[in-house]
C-alpha positions as a Markdown table, in Angstrom:
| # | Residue | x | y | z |
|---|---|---|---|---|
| 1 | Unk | -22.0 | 37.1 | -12.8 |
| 2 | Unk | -20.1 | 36.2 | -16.3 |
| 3 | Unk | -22.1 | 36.6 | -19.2 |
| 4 | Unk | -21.3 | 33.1 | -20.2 |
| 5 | Unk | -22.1 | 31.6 | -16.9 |
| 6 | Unk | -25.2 | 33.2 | -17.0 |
| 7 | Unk | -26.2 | 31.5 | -20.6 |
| 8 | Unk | -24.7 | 28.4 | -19.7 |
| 9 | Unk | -26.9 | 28.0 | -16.5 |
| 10 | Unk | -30.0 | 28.9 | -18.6 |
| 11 | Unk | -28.9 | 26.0 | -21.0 |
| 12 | Unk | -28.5 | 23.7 | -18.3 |
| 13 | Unk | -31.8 | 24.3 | -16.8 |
| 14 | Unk | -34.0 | 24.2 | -20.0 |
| 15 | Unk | -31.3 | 21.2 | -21.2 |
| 16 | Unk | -33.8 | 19.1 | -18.6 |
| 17 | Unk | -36.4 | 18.8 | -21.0 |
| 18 | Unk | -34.6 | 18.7 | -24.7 |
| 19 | Unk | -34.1 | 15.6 | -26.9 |
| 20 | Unk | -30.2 | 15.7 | -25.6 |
| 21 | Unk | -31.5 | 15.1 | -21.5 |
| 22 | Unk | -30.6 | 11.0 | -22.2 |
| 23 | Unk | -27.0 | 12.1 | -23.7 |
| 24 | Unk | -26.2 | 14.5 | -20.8 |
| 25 | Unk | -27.6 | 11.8 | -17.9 |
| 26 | Unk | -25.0 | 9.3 | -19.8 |
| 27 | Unk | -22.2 | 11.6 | -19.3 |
| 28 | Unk | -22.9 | 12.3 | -16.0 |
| 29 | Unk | -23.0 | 8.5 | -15.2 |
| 30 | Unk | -20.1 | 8.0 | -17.2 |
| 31 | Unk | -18.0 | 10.4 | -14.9 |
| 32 | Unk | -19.8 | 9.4 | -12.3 |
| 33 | Unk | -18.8 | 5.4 | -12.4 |
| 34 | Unk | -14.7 | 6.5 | -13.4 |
| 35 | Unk | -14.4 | 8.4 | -10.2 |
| 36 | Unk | -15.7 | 5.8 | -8.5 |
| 37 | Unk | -13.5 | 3.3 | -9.7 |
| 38 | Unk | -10.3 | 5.3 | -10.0 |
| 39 | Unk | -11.0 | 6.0 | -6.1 |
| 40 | Unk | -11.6 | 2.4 | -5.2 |
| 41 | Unk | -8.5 | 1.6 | -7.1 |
| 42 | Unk | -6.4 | 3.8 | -5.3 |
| 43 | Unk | -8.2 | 3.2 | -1.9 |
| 44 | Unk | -7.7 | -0.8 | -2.8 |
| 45 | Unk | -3.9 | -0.6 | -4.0 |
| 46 | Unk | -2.9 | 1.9 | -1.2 |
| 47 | Unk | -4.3 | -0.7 | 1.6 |
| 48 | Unk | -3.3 | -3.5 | -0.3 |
| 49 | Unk | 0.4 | -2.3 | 0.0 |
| 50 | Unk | 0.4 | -0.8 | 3.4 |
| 51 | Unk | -1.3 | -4.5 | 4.9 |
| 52 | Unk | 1.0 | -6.5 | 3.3 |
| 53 | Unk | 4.4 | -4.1 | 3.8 |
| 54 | Unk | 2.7 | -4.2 | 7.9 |
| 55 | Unk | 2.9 | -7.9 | 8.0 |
| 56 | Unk | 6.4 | -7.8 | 6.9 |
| 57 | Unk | 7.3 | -5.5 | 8.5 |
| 58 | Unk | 5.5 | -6.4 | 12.1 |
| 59 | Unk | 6.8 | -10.5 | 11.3 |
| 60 | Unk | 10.7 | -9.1 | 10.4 |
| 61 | Unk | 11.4 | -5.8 | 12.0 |
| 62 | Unk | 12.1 | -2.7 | 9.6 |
| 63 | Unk | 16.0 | -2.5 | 9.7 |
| 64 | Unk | 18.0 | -5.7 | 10.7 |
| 65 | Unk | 22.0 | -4.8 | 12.0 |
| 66 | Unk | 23.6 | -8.1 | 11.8 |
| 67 | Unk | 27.4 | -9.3 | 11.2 |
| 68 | Unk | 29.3 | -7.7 | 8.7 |
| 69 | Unk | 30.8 | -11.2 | 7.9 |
| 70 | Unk | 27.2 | -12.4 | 6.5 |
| 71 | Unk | 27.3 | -13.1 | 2.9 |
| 72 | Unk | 23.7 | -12.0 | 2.8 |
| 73 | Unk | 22.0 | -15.5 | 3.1 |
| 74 | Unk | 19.0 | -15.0 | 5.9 |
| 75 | Unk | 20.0 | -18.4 | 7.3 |
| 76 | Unk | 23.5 | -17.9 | 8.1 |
| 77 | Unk | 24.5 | -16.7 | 11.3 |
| 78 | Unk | 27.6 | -14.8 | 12.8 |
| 79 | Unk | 26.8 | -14.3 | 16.4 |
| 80 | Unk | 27.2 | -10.7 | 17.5 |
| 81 | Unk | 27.5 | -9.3 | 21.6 |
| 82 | Unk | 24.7 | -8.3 | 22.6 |
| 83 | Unk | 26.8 | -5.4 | 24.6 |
| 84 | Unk | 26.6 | -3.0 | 21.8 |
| 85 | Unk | 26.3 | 1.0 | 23.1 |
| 86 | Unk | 22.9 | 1.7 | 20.7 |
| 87 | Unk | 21.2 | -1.2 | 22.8 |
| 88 | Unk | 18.1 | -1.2 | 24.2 |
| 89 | Unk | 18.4 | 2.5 | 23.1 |
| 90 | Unk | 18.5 | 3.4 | 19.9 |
| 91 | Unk | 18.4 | 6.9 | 19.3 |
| 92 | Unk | 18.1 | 9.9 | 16.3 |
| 93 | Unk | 19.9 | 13.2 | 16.1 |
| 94 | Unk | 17.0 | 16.1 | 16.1 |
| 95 | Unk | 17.7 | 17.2 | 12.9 |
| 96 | Unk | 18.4 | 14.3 | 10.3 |
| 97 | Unk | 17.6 | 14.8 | 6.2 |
| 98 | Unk | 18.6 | 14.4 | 2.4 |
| 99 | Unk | 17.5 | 15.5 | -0.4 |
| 100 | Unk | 15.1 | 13.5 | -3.2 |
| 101 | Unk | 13.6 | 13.2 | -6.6 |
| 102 | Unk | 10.1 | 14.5 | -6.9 |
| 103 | Unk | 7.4 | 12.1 | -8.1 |
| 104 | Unk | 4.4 | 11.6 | -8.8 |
| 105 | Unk | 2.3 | 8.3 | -9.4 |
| 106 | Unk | 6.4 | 6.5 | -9.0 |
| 107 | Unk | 7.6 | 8.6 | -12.2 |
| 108 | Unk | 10.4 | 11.3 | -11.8 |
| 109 | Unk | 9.2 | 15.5 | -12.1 |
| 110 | Unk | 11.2 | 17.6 | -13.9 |
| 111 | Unk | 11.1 | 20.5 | -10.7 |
| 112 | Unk | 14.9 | 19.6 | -9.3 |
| 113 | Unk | 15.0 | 18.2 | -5.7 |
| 114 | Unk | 13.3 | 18.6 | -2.4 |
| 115 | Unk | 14.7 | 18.6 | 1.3 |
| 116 | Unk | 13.2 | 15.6 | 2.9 |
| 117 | Unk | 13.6 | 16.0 | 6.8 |
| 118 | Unk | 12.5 | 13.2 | 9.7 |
| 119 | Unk | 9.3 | 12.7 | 10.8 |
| 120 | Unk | 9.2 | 9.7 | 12.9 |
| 121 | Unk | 11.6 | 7.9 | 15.3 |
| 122 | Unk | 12.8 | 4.6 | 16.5 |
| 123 | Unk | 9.9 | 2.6 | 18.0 |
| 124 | Unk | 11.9 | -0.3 | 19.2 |
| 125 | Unk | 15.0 | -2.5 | 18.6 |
| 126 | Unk | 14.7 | -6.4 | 19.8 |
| 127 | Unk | 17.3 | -9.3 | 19.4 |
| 128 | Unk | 16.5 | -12.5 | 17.4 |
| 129 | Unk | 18.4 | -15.7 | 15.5 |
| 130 | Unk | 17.8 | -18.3 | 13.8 |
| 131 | Unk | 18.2 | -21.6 | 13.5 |
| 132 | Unk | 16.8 | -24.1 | 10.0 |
| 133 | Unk | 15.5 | -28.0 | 11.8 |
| 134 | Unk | 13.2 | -30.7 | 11.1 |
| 135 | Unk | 10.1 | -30.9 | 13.3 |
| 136 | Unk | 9.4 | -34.7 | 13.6 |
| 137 | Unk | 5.9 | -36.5 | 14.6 |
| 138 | Unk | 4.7 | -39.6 | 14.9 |
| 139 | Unk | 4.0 | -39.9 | 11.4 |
| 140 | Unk | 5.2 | -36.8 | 9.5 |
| 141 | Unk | 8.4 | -34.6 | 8.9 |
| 142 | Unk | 8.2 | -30.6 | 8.1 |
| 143 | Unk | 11.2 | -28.6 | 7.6 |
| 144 | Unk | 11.2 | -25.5 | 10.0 |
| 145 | Unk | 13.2 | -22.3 | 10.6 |
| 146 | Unk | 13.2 | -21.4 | 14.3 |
| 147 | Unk | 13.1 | -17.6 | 15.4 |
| 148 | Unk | 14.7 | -17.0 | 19.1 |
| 149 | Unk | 13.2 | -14.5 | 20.4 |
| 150 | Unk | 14.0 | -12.9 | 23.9 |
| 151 | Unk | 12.4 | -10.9 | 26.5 |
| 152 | Unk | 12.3 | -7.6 | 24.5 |
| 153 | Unk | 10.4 | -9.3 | 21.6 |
| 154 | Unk | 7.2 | -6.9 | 20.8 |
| 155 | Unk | 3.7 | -9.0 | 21.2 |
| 156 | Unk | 1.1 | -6.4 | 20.2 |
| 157 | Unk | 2.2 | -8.1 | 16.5 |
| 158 | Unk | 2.3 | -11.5 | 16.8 |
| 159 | Unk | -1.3 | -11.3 | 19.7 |
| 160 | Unk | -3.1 | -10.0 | 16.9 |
| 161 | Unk | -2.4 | -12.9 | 14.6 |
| 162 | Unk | -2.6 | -15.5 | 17.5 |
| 163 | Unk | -5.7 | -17.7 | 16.8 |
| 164 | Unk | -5.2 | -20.5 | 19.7 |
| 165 | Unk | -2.7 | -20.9 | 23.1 |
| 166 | Unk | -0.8 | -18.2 | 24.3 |
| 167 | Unk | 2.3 | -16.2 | 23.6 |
| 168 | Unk | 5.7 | -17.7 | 24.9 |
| 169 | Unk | 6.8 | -17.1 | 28.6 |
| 170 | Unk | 10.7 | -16.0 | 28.6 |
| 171 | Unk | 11.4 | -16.3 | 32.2 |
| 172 | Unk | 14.5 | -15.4 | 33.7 |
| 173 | Unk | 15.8 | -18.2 | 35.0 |
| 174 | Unk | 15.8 | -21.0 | 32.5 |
| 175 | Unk | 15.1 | -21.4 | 28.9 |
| 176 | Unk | 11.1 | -21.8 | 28.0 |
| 177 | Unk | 10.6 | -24.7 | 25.9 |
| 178 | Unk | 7.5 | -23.5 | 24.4 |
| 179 | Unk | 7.2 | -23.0 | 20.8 |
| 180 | Unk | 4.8 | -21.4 | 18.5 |
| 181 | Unk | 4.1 | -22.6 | 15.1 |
| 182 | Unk | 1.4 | -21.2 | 12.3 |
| 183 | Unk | -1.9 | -23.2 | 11.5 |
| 184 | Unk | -0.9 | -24.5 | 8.8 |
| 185 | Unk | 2.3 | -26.2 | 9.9 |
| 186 | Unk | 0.1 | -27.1 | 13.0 |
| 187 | Unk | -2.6 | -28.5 | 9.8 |
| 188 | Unk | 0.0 | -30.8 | 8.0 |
| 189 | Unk | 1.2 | -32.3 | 11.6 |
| 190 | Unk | -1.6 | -33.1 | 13.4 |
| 191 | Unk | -0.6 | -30.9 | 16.0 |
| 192 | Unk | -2.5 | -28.8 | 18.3 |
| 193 | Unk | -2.0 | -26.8 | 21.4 |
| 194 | Unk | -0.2 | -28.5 | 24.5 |
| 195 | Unk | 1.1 | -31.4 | 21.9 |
| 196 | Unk | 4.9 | -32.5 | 22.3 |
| 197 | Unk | 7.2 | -32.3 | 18.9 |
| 198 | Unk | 10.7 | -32.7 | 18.5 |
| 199 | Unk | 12.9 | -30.8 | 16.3 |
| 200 | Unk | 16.0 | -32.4 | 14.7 |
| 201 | Unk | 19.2 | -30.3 | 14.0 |
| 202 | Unk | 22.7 | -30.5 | 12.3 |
| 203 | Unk | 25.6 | -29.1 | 13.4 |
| 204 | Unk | 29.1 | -30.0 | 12.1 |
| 205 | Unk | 28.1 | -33.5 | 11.0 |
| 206 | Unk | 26.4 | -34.3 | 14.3 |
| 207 | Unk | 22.5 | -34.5 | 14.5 |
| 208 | Unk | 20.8 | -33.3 | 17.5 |
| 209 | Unk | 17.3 | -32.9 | 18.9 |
| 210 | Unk | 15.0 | -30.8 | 21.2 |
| 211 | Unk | 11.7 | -31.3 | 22.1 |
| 212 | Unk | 9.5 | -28.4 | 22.4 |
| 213 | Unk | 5.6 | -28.5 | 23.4 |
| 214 | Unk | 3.1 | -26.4 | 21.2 |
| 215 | Unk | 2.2 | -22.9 | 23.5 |
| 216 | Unk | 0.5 | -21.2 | 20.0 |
| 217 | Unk | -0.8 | -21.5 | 16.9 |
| 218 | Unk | -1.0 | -18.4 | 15.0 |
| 219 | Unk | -1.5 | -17.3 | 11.0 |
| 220 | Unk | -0.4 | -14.0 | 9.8 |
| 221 | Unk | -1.3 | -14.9 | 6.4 |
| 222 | Unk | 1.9 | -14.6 | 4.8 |
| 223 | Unk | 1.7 | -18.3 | 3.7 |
| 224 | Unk | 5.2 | -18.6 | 2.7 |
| 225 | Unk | 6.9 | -17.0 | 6.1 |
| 226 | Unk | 3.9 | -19.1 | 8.2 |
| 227 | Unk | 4.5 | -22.8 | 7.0 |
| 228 | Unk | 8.5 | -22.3 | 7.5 |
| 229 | Unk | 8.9 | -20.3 | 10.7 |
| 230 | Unk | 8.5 | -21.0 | 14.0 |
| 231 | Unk | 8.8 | -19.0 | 17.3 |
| 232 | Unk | 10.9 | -19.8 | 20.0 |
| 233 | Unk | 13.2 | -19.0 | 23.6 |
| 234 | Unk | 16.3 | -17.6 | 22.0 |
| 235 | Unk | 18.4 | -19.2 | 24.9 |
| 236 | Unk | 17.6 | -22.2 | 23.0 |
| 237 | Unk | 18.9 | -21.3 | 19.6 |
| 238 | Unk | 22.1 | -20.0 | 21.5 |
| 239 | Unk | 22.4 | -23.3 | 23.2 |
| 240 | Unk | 22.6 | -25.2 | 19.8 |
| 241 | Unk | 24.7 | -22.8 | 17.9 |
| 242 | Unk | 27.1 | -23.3 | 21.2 |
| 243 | Unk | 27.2 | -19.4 | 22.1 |
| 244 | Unk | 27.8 | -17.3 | 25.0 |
| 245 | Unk | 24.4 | -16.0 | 26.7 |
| 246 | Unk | 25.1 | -12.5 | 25.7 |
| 247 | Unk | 25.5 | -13.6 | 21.8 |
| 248 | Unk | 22.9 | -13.0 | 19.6 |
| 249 | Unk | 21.9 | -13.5 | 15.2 |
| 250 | Unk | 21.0 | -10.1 | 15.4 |
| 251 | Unk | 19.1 | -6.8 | 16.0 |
| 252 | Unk | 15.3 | -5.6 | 14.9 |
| 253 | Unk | 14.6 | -2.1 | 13.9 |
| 254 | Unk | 11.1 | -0.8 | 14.4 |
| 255 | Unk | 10.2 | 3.0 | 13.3 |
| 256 | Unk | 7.2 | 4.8 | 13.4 |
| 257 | Unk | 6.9 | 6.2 | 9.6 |
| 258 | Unk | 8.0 | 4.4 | 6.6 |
| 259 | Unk | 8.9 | 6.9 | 4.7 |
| 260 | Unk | 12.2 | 7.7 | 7.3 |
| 261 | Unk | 13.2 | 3.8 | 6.2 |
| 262 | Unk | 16.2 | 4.6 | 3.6 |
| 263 | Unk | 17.1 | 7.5 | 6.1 |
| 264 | Unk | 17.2 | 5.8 | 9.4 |
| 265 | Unk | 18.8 | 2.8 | 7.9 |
| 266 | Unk | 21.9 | 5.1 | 6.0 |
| 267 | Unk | 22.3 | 6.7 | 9.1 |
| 268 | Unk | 22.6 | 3.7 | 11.2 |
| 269 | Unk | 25.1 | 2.2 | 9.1 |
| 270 | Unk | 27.4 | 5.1 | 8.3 |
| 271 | Unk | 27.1 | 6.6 | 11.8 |
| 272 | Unk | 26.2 | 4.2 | 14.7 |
| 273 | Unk | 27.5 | 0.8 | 14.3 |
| 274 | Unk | 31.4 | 0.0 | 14.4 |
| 275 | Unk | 33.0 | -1.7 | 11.6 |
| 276 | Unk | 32.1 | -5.0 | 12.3 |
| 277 | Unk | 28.4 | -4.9 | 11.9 |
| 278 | Unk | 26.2 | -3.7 | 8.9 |
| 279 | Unk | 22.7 | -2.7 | 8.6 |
| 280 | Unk | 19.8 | -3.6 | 5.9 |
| 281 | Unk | 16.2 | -2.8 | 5.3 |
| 282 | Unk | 13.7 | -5.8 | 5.2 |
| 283 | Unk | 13.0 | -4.5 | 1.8 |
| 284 | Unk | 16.7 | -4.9 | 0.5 |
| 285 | Unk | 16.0 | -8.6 | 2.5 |
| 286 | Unk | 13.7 | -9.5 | 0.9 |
| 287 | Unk | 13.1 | -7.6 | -2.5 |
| 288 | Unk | 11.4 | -10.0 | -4.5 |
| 289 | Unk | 7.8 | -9.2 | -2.6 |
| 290 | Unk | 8.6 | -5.3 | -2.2 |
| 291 | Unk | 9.2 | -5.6 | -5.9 |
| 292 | Unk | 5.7 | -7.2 | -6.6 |
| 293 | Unk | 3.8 | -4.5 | -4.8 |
| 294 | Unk | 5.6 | -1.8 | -6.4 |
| 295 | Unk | 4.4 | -3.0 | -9.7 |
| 296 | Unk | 1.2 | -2.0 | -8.5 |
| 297 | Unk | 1.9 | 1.4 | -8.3 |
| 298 | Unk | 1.7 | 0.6 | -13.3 |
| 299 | Unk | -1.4 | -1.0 | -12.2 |
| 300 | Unk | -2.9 | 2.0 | -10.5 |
| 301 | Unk | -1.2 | 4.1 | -13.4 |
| 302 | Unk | -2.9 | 2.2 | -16.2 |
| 303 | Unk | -6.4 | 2.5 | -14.4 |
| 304 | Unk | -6.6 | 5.9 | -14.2 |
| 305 | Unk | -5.0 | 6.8 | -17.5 |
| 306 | Unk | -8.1 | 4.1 | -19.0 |
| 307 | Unk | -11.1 | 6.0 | -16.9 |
| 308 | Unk | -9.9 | 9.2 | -17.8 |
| 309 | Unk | -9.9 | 8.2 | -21.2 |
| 310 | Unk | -13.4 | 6.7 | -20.7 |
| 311 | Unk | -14.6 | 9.7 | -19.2 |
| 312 | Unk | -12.9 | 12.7 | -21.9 |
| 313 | Unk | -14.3 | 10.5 | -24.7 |
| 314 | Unk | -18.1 | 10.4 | -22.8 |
| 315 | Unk | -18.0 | 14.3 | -22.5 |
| 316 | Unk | -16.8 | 15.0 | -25.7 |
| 317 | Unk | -19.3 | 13.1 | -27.3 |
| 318 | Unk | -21.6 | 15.0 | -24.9 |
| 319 | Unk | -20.1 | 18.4 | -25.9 |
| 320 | Unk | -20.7 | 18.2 | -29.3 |
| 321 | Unk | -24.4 | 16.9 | -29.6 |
| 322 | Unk | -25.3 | 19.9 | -27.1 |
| 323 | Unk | -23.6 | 22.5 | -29.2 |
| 324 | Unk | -25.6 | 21.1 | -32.3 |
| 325 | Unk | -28.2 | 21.3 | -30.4 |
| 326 | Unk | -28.0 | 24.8 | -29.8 |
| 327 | Unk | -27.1 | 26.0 | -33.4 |
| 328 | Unk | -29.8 | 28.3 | -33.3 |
| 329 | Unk | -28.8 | 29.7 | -29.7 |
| 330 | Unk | -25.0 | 29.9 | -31.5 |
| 331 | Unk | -26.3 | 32.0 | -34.4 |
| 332 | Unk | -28.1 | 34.7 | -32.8 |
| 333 | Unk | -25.7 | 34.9 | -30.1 |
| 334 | Unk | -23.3 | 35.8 | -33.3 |
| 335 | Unk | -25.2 | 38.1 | -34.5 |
| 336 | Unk | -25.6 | 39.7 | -31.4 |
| 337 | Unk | -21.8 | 40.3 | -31.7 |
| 338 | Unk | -20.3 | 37.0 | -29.2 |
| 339 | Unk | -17.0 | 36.6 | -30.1 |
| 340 | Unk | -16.4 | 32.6 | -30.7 |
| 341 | Unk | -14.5 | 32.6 | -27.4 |
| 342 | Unk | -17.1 | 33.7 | -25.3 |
| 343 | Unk | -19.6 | 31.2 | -26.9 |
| 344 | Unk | -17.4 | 28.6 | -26.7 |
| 345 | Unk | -16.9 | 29.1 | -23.0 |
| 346 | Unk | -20.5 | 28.7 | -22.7 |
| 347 | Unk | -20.5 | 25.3 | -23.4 |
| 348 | Unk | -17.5 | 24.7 | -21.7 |
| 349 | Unk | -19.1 | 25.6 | -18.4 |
| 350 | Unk | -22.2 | 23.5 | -19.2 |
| 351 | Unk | -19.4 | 20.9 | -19.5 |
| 352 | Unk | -18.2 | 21.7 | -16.3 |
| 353 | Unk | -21.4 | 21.3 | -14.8 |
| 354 | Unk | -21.9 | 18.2 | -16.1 |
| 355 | Unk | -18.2 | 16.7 | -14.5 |
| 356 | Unk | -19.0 | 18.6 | -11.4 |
| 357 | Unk | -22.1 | 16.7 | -11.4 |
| 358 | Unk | -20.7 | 13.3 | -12.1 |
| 359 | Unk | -17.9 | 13.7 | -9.7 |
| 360 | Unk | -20.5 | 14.4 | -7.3 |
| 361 | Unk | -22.0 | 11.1 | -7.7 |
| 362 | Unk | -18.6 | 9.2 | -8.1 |
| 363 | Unk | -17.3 | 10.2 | -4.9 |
| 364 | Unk | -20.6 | 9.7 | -3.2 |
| 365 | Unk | -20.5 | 5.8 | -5.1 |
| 366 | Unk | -16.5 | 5.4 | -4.2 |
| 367 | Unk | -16.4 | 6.3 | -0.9 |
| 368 | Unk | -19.7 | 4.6 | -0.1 |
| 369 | Unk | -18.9 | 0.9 | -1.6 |
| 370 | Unk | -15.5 | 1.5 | 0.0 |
| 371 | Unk | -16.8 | 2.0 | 3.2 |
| 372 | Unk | -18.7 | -0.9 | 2.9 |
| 373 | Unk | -16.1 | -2.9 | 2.2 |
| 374 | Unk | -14.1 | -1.6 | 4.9 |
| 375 | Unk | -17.1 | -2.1 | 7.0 |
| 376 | Unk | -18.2 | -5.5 | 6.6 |
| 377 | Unk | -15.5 | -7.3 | 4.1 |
| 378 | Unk | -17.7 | -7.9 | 1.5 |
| 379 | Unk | -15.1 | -8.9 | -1.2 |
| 380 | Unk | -13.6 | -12.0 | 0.1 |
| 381 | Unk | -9.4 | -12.7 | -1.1 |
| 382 | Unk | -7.6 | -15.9 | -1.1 |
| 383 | Unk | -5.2 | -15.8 | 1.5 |
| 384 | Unk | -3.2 | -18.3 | -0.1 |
| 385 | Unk | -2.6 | -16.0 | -3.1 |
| 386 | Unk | -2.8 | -12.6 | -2.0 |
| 387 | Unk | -2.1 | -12.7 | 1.9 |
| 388 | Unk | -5.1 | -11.3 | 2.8 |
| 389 | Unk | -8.7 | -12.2 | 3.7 |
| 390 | Unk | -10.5 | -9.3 | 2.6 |
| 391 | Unk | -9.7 | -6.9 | -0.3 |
| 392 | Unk | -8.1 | -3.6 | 1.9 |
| 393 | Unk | -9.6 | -0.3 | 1.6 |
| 394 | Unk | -7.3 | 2.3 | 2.9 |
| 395 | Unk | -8.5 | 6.4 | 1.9 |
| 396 | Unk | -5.9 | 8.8 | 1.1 |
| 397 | Unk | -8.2 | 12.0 | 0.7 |
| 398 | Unk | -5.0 | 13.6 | -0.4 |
| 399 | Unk | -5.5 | 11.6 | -3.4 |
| 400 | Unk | -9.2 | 11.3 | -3.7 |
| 401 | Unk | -9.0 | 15.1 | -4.0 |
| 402 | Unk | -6.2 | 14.9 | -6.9 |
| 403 | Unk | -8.1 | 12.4 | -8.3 |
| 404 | Unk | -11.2 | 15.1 | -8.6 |
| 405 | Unk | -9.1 | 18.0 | -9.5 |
| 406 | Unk | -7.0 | 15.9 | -12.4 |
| 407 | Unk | -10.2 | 14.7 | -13.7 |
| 408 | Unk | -11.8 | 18.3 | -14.0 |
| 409 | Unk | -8.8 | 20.1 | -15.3 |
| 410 | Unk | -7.7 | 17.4 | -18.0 |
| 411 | Unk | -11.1 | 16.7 | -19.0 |
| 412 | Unk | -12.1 | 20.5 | -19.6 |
| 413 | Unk | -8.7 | 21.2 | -21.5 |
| 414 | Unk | -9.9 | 18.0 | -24.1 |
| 415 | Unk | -13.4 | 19.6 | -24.6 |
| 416 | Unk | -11.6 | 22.7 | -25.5 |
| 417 | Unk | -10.6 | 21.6 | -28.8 |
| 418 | Unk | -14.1 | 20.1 | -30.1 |
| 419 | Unk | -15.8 | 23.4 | -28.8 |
| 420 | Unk | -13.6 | 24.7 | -32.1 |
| 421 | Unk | -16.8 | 23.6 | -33.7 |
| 422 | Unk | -18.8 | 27.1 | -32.5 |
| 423 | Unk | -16.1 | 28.6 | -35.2 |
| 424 | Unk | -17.3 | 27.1 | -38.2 |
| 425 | Unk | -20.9 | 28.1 | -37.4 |
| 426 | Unk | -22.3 | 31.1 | -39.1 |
| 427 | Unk | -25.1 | 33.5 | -37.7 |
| 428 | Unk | -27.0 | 33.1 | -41.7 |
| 429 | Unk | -26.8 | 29.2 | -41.6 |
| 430 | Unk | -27.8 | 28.9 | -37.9 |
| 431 | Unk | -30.6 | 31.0 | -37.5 |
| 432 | Unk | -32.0 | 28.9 | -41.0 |
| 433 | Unk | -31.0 | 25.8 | -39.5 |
| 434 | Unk | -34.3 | 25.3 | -38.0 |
């Protein structure tokens, strides 16, 4: 055992009953309640993006291949055949890859690039259009965009966010003329399941109608997507745009891991479809929310920096009353023939205790109110606001353990430079200080 060590756990044993016992207990609360919160942070902003990017996602697809000739509007249409050779089955070469920036916490690292391979495949590829109407009532008029879906449309989304009726039947032989509209569109028309609406329609100067009766209500949260979209037969959006039965808007990509997104969707483009046809992410879709959550990667940034902050300034305040506490110790050990160094790293593994200790506790706090919340949804969210109904909790322990690491390394390289203070003690002043 060190000779240091050795000191420094006899200090921290007899440190239970000096005058400093109150200071040290704050420290190791103080430590203890920034590890708790910069792993609740993490925990919340990790689920917070990954739920939200989901319901994207799960509501839009992950890659959409649609007509070159779109002008990137999402409500204008080019149909495209539905005879294309990557359809039903999409598939990946074995070995696909790039290279990319390292980062950390969203900023660039100075270490050069790294080889970034595949690690997921293509879950599914579906067909859809659209089609902007009015949905009339008796007494009330909502503008709607209609979604055609066909008979490859994945359910195990949209069943999880159905709160009343049933998912659409798409049977073979004619067009359904079911339709399934959100709560809250359901709200503002009086409508419920089983009702009758019509929906009124434009095309080249003409106004038509179709009547559709309610088969679903369902609420993803997404308020803005819910109150303006609307699932229905995609026969019937081919029957109003007048095109043939093998014409579709387009083509959903699902994959399996999000971080193959930029990959999949480069190789798709460059390599799969013909000329005619081009291929986008939902994020390049719709940017403006992808934007918003990656602004919380600054928000996660700015609340670590600020506990870490809390916590170096806690221990060295903590650092210094115990080695003026010990100027007696400090002396004789100089005398003795200590070298400053070796005194100094005394204290520095009492410090060390003392993190160790609070990080202890943090974790044991984080993870437990985080559990909880995951548990029973304590912390309630509006869902108008923040498309959730709960604040998310997701774990990365991958981070949880940098968190712990980063906070014992960083803090223990700050406490080096207030140890200095051993160095201006002498052994004849010390040992007369008392």
């Amino acid at each position: 055992m060190p000779f240091e060590y050795f000191i420094a756990s006899r200090v921290a044993a007899s440190g239970q009953q000096s005058f400093s016992r109150v200071i040290i207990r704050l420290a190791v609360i103080a430590i203890a309640l920034c590890t708790a919160v910069m792993i609740l942070a993490t925990a919340l902003i990790a689920g917070f993006k990954h739920q939200i990017s989901e319901k994207m996602f799960g509501f839009w697809g992950h890659i959409h291949i649609t007509s070159a000739d779109v002008s990137g509007t999402m409500l204008e249409q080019v149909p495209i055949s539905i005879k294309q050779d990557f359809y039903p089955d999409l598939q990946l070469p074995e070995k696909l890859g790039y290279y990319e920036e390292r980062r950390f916490l969203g900023f660039p690292l100075p270490f050069g690039k790294r080889e970034k391979g595949l690690r997921g495949k293509i879950e599914h590829i579906q067909v859809f259009a659209l089609k902007p109407g009015i949905i009339k009532t008796k007494d009330e008029l909502e503008g709607i965009i209609l979604k055609g879906i066909g008979p490859d449309f994945r359910w195990d989304f949209m069943d999880q966010y159905l709160k009343e009726g049933e998912h659409l039947e798409l049977s073979d032989s004619t067009a359904s003329s079911g339709i399934l509209i959100s709560e809250q569109t359901a709200k503002r028309l009086h409508l419920k399941t089983g009702d009758k609406l019509i929906v009124h329609f434009v095309k080249h100067g003409k106004q038509l109608k179709r009547a559709f009766r309610v088969k679903g209500l369902f609420r993803t949260g997404l308020e803005e997507y819910d109150k303006q979209f609307a699932l229905v037969d995609i026969r019937k959006i081919q029957q109003l745009q007048g095109w043939e039965p093998d014409q579709v808007g387009g083509f959903e990509v699902f994959v399996d891991d999000l971080s193959d997104l930029e990959m999949i969707a480069n190789y798709i483009y460059g390599e799969v479809l013909p000329p005619d046809l081009y291929a986008e992410t939902i994020r390049e879709k719709f940017p403006q929310i992808f934007e918003w959550l990656s602004l919380q990667d600054i928000n996660e940034v700015v609340i670590l920096t600020l506990m870490l902050v809390v916590g170096i300034i806690n221990m060295i305040t903590a650092l210094l009353i115990l080695i003026l506490e010990r100027t007696r110790m400090i002396g004789i050990l100089k005398a003795m023939g200590s070298t400053d160094w070796s005194i100094r790293k005394i204290f520095l593994y009492y410090a060390g205790y003392i993190i160790v200790l609070g990080l202890f506790w943090g974790n044991l706090i984080g993870l437990g109110l985080g559990w909880l919340q995951q548990r029973f949804g304590l912390i309630r969210l509006s869902e108008e606001s923040y498309y959730l109904s709960t604040a998310p909790i997701e774990f990365n322990f991958a981070a949880i353990l940098g968190i712990n690491l980063l906070t014992l390394a960083v803090t223990l390289l700050f406490l080096i430079i207030p140890s200095y203070l051993v160095t201006r003690i002498t052994p004849v002043q010390a040992i007369r200080f008392e």
